[in-house]
Structure formats: C-alpha cells, structure tokens
C-alpha positions in Angstrom: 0.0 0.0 0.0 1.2 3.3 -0.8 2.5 5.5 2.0 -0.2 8.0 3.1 2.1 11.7 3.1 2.7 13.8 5.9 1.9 17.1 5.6 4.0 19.0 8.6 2.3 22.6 9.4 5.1 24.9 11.7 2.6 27.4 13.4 -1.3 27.5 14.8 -2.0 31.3 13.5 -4.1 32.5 10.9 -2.7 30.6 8.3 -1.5 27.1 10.1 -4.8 26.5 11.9 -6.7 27.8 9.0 -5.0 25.6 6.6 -5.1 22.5 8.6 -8.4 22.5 8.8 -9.0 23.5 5.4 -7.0 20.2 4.3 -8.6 18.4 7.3 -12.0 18.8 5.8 -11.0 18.2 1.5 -8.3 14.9 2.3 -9.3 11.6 1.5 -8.6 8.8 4.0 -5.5 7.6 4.4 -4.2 10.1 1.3 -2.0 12.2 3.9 -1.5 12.9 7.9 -1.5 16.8 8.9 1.2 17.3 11.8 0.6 21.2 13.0 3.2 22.5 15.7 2.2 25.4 17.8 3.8 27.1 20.6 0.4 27.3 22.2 -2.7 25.1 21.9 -4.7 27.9 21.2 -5.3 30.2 18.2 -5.3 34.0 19.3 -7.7 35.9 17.0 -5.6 39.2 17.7 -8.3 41.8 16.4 -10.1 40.8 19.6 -6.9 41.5 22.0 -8.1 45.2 22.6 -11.7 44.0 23.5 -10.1 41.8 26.0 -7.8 44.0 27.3 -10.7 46.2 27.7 -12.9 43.6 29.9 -15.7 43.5 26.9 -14.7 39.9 25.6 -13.3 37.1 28.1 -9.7 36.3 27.7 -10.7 32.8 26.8 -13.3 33.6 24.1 -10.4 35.6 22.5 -8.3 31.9 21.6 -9.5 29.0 19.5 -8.5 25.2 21.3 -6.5 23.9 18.3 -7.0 20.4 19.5 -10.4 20.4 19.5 -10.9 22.2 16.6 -8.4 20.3 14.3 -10.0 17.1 14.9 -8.4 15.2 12.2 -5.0 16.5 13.1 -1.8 15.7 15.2 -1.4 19.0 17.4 2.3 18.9 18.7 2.6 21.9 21.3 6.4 23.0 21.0 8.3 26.0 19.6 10.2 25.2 15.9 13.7 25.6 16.2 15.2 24.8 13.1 13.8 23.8 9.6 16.3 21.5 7.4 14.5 21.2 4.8 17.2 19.3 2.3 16.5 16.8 4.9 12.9 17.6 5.3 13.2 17.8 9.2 11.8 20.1 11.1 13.1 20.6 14.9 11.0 21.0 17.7 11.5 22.1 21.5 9.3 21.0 23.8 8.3 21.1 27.6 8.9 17.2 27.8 12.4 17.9 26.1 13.4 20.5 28.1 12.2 18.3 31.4 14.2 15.3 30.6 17.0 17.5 29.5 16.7 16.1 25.9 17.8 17.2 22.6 15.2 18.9 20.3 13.2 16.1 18.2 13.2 15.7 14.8 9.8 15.7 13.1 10.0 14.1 9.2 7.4 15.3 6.3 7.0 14.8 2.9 5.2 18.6 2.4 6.0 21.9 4.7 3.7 24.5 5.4 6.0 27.6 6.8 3.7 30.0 9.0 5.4 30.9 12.4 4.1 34.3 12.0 5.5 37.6 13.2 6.8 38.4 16.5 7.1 42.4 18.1 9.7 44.9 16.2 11.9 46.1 19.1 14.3 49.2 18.9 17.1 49.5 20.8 15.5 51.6 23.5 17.2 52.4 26.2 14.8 51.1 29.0 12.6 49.3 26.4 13.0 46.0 27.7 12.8 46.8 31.2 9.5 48.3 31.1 8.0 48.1 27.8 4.7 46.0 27.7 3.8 44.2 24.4 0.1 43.9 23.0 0.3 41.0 20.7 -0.8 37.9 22.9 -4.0 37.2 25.1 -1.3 37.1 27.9 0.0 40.9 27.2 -3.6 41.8 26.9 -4.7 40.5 30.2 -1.4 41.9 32.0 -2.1 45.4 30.6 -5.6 45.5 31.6 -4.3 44.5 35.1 -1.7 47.0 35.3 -3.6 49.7 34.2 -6.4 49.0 36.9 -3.4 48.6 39.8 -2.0 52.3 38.5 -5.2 53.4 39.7 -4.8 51.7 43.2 -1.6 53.2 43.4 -2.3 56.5 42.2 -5.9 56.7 44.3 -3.5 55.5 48.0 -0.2 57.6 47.1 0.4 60.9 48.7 3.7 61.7 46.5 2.2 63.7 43.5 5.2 62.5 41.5 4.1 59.0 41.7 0.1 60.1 41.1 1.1 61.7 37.7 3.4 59.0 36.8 0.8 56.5 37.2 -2.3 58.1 35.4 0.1 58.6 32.9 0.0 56.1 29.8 2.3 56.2 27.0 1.5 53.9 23.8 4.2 54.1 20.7 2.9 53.3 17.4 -0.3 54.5 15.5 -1.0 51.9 13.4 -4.2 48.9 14.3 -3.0 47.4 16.8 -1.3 50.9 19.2 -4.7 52.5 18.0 -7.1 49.8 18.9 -5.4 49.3 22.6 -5.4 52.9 23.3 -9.1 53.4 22.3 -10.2 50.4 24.4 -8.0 50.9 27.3 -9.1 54.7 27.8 -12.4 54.2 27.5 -11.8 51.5 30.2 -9.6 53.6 32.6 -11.9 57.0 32.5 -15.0 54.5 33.6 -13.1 52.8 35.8 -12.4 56.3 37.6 -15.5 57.3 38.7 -15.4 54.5 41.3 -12.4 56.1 43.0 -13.2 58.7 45.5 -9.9 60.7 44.7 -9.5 60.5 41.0 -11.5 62.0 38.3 -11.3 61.2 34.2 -10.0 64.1 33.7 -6.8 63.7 35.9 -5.8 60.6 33.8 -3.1 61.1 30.8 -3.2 59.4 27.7 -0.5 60.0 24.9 0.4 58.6 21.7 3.4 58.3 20.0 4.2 57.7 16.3 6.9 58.5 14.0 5.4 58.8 10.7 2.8 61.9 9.8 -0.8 59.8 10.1 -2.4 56.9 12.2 -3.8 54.0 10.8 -2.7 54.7 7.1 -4.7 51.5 6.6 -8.3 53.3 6.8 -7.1 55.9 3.7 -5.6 59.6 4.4 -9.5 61.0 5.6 -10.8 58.3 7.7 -7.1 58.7 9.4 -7.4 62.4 10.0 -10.9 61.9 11.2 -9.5 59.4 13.8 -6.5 61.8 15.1 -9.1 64.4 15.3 -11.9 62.0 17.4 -8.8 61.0 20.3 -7.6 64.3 20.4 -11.1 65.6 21.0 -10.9 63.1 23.9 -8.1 64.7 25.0 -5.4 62.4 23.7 -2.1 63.5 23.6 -1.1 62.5 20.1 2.3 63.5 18.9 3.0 62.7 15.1 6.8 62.7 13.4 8.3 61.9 17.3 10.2 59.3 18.3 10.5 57.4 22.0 14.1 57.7 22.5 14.3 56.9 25.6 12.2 55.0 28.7 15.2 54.9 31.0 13.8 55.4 35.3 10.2 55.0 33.8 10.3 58.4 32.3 9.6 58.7 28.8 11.7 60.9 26.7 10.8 61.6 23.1 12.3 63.2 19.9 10.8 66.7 20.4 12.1 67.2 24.1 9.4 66.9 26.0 9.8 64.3 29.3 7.3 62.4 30.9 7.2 60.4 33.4 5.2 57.2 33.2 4.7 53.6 34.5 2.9 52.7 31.5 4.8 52.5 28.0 2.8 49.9 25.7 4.9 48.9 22.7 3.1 48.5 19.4 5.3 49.7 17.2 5.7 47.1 14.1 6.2 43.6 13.8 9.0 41.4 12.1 9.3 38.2 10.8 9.1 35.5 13.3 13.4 34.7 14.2 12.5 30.9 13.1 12.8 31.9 9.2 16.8 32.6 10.0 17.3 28.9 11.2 16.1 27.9 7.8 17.7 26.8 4.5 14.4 28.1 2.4 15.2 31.6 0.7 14.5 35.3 2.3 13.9 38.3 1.2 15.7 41.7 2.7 13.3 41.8 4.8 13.7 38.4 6.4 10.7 36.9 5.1 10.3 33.5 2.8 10.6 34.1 -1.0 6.7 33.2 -2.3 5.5 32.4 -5.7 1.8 33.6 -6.4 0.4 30.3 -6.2 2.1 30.0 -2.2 5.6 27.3 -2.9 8.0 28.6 -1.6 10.5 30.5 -4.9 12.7 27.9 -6.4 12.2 25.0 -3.7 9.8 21.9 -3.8 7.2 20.7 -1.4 7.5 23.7 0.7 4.5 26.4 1.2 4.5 29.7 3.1 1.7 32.3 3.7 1.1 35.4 6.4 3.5 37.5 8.2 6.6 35.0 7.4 5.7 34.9 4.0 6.7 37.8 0.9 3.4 36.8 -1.2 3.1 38.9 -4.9 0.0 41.0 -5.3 -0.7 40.4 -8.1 -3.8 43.1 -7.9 -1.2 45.4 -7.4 -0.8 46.3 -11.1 2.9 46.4 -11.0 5.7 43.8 -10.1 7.6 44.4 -6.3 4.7 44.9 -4.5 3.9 42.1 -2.0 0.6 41.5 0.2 0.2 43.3 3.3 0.7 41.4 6.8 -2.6 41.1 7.9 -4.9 38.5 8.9 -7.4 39.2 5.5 -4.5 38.3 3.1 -3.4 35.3 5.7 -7.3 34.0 6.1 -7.4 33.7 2.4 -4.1 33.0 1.5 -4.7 29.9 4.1 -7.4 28.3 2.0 -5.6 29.0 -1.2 -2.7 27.2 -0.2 -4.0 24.1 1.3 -6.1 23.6 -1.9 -2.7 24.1 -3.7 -1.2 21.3 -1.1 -3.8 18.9 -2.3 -3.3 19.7 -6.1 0.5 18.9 -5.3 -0.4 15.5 -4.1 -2.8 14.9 -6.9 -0.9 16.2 -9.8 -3.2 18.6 -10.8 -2.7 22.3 -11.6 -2.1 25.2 -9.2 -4.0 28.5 -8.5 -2.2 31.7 -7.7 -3.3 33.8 -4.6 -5.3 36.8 -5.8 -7.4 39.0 -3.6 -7.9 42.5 -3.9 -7.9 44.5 -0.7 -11.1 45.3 0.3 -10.5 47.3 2.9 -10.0 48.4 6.9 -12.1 48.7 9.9 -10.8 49.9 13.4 -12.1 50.3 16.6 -11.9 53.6 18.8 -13.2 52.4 22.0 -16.7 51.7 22.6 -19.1 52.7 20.1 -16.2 55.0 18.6 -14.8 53.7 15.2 -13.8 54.2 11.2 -14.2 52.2 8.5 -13.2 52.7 4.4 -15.2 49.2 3.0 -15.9 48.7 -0.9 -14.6 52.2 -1.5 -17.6 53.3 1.3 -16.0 55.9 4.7 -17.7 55.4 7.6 -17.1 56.5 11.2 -18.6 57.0 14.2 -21.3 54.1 15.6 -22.2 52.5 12.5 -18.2 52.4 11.6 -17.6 50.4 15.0 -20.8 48.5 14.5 -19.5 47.4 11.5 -16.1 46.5 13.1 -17.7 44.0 15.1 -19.8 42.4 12.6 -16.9 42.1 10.6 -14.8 40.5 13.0 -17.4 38.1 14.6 -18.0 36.5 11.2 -14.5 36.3 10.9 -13.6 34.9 14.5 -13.2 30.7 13.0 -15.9 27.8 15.1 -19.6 28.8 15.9 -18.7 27.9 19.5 -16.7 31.4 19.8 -19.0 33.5 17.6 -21.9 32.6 19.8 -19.9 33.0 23.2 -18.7 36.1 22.2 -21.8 37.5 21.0 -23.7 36.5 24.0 -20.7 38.3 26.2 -21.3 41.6 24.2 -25.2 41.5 24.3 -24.3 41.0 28.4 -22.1 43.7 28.0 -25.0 46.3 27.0 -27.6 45.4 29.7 -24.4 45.5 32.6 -22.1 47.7 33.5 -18.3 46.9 32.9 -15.9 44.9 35.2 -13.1 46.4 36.0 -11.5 44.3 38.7 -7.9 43.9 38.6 -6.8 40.4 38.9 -3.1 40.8 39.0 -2.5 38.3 41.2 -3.2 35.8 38.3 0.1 36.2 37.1 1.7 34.5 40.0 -0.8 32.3 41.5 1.6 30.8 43.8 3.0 34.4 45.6 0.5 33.7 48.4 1.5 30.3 49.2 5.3 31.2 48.6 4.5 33.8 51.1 2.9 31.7 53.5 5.3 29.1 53.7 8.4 31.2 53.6 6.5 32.8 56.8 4.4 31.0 58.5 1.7 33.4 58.0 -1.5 31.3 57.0 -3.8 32.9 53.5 -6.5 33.1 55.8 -5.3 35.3 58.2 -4.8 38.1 55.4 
C-alpha cells in the first residue's frame, strides 16, 4: 500500500490552523496525515486582544482550542527551532524535552507548510526591555488591563504627586491597528473605571500617543485617518505625530521633540518582524527576512515547501505592478490559508495550481466603545455605525460557531451590565500567596 504523506504545518495562527483545517475537511482517507506544531494550543484571533484587554470579551473567548478544533489533526505543542528542509526535518523544543533534559526532536514530512508568524519589532531603546509592555498575545492583553487597573490603586492611595502623575500617565508608541485599537479600548476602560475612585476623576488621567510617521492608521485611507487623530484628540489624547521614543530609562519617557514624561505605563506597538525561526532555515528570504513566495504559495525555487502570512513575501498580483507584495494582515493570511491548502492537495494529486489573488477590500478599526472608522468597498464610515460594522466584521470572521456565539452572547451581556473592572493581578503568580505563606508562616486566611 502506498504511503499516506505527511503534511508537517510549523505554526497554529491565521494561516497554520486555517489551513489544517481547510485540508482536514477536503483529504481523503488515508491520502495524507496533517502534523501542525504550535507554541500554544490555542489560536489567538488578535483583532479581539483590545476587546479583552478592555474587559468586553473574556480572555478565553479571544483563543480558539487547536486540539479540538483540528479534529483530524496531530497537534504537537512546541516551539520550531530549526527547519532542514534538504533533509525535510523540522526541529522542535518542547516542555517534555526540556524536562528530561533532551535534545530537540526531529519531526519528518513529505510537504512543509512555513507559518510561524511575526513576532514584536523592538528598537534599541534604552529602558525598552525593562518596562516596555507588548500587545500582541491574550497574555499581554490580560497583564495590561491588570496594570492599568493597579495604577489606579496606586495612584488613588499615594500621597507623593510624582508617583500620582506618573501613574495616570499612559504612553503607547505606534499608530498603526494594533497601538490604536489598545489605546481606544484601554481609555475608554480607565476614564469608567475612575468614577469608582473617591480621589481621581477622568480628567486627571493622561493618555498619549506616540508615532513617527505623519498619520495613524494609514490602513483606513488619508481621511478616515485624519478623522480618527481628530476623534482621540477631541478626547483629550495626547497624540504627537513625526516623534520618536528615544528613551524609557527610570520609567520616564523621553521623546524626539524634548518633551519628558514620566510614566509607569509604555505599551509597545510599534511594528512587527518576521518570526526569528525563518533565520534557522535553508528556504530563501527576502531583505526583509521573510520566505521568498510564488503567487500560487511554494516557496521561490524549492519543492514541497509552502509559506503564507507575516513570514511569507506573497506577490500581489492586484497590485498592477511587479515588487509589491501582500500586506501582513490577517485578511491576506485568512485567504491566502485556504488557497494554499487547496494548492497542497493539487500537489499531491498532480493537478494544476492556483495563484493567490485577492484585492484588498479594505479596513475597519475600533476607537473604543461605540467609537470607530471604517473605508469598505470604496464606502468611509465612522462613528457608531463604523464600530458597528467592526464587530460584525470581525465576529464572522472569529473561526468555530462555539466562539461567535460565546462572544456574541458576552457583548449582548455587555450592553444590559455595567463593565468589570476588577484587577486580577495576582493571576500572574498564583503561587506568591503560598510562597509567602510558607516562607513565613503566615496562613492565607489570616490576610
């Protein structure tokens, strides 16, 4: 009997999980085995991440169980290492590895799928990486909304103005989705949460935004982007355009134009880059780091390897003119997913290919609650019916009917309560009170 193929997927994004279960559902028994390695057993639908940050979706609605949703699939939980593929072996680290000591282990495939994704663009920032906080996981999400709530505490019981200012002071660097999003969200959030404090109004909170190019979100077209700069600085956002952060040293934030401010907040959202797997790879890259695409997803000059996503330099070929490559965003990966797991199974049936073609349709972005823009099919919106139209969007987008109905039940819940803005920092490290307890003999109880 003829060896059934192994198809070997390295990520559980957009595109790995996507295409799994695209081939999942269109493979024949016994014609191949799907093998997806994932650092996490979850899928994060990011555009959610600000929702979740801002208490409006549960952190666990925001992630997709990979296990359970590739059913047909072997989900190996362990980060890629390494990709050989003149040997066609991929290397993978995992927590059983690391607890026997062991060696990576060496997974074997007969077809590749390359989609590890993007990870955060870091500068070298003086006092970045000491108290810089990401926003591109559920965790980073869950630990901003946490220490935002815990500023309060501190600012609300402090009697040293210094520290008051510094904490209801919130820098976020970058103006593009993701810096936008997380800053709409987590004001909104902050300046409600205020009113419960008997020593803090709104108004005494700080809010400022930092980019370094002349507009925020570019993506939403030059007058929905104007709009939006005008709509947070109504709200009295500090948004500085052309200005870079060139310094977070002693939690005070120092930026190209001068000015100083001292904050404990500085949220980092400032680009992404390819995920540092692709460099521990023999496949081609561009000069950007990413893996060499045809249109129809192989990977340039290299057989029974596919890429797609953030990892991936794709031609548009809607673009009208050669050099210009898809955007890294999850509409290009979504589709570009189920384009190249129908190319997969053409490979393994010797039929013809299809090239990835999509024209952008365009961009919708949230501003906090019932704040937003959109620029759809040519068509501007803004306002209510722009964030409206954000979350339909994204709620046919989020993948299982499980999610879509858990998280439209949590924002229909959402509009008949009020918001929850408990703090559960403690989450973090869930042992500090026993640590405590035995290191002291004081009992949890007695707190």
């Amino acid at each position: 009997m003829r060896r059934a193929a192994r198809i070997l997927v390295v990520g559980g994004g957009y595109v790995g999980m996507y295409a799994a279960l695209h081939l999942q559902g269109r493979l024949r028994k016994g014609e191949a085995e799907i093998l997806v390695v994932s650092p996490d057993p979850y899928m994060t639908y990011q555009p959610f991440l600000p929702e979740a940050a801002a208490g409006s979706i549960s952190p666990r609605h925001v992630v997709v169980p990979l296990r359970r949703t590739l059913k047909r699939c072997e989900v190996v939980v362990g980060e890629a290492t390494s990709i050989d593929h003149a040997a066609r072996t991929v290397h993978v680290r995992t927590l059983a590895t690391e607890e026997e000591g062991a060696g990576d282990i060496a997974l074997h495939y007969d077809e590749l799928v390359v989609a590890p994704g993007s990870v955060s663009r870091t500068l070298p920032v003086p006092g970045l990486a000491e108290h810089g906080i990401g926003f591109k996981t559920v965790e980073e999400a869950i630990g901003l909304r946490n220490h935002v709530l815990e500023q309060l505490d501190i600012a609300s019981s402090t009697r040293d103005p210094e520290v008051r200012d510094a904490a209801l002071t919130f820098v976020f660097v970058g103006g593009g989705y993701a810096g936008v999003e997380a800053l709409g969200e987590l004001e909104d959030m902050a300046r409600y949460a205020a009113r419960y404090y008997h020593n803090i109004s709104p108004d005494d909170l700080r809010f400022l935004l930092v980019e370094a190019t002349d507009r925020i979100l570019p993506e939403v077209g030059p007058e929905m982007g104007r709009y939006a700069l005008r709509e947070l600085r109504r709200r009295n956002i500090d948004v500085r355009l052309e200005t870079r952060l060139d310094s977070c040293e002693d939690r005070v934030a120092v930026l190209s134009d001068g000015s100083r401010h001292p904050a404990r907040t500085l949220v980092w959202t400032a680009g992404v880059r390819p995920h540092p797997l692709l460099a521990a790879t023999d496949l081609p890259l561009d000069e950007r780091g990413r893996i060499r695409c045809h249109p129809d997803l192989r990977v340039a000059g290299t057989e029974h390897a596919w890429a797609a996503g953030d990892a991936a330099a794709v031609p548009d070929l809607t673009a009208g003119s050669e050099g210009v490559y898809c955007a890294p965003n999850a509409q290009h990966a979504v589709r570009q997913s189920k384009v190249l797991a129908g190319n997969v199974l053409c490979s393994l049936r010797g039929h013809s290919l299809r090239d990835y073609r999509h024209a952008y349709v365009g961009s919708v972005a949230s501003l906090g609650l019932h704040k937003g823009v959109a620029h759809v099919y040519g068509q501007k919106f803004k306002g209510y019916p722009a964030w409206l139209l954000h979350r339909a969007y994204h709620l046919s987008r989020v993948p299982t009917f499980n999610r879509k109905a858990r998280v439209l039940a949590e924002w229909t819940l959402a509009g008949l309560f009020k918001r929850e803005i408990v703090s559960l920092g403690s989450l973090e490290n869930p042992r500090a009170e026993f640590e405590l307890a035995a290191g002291t003999g004081r009992h949890p109880e007695a707190s």
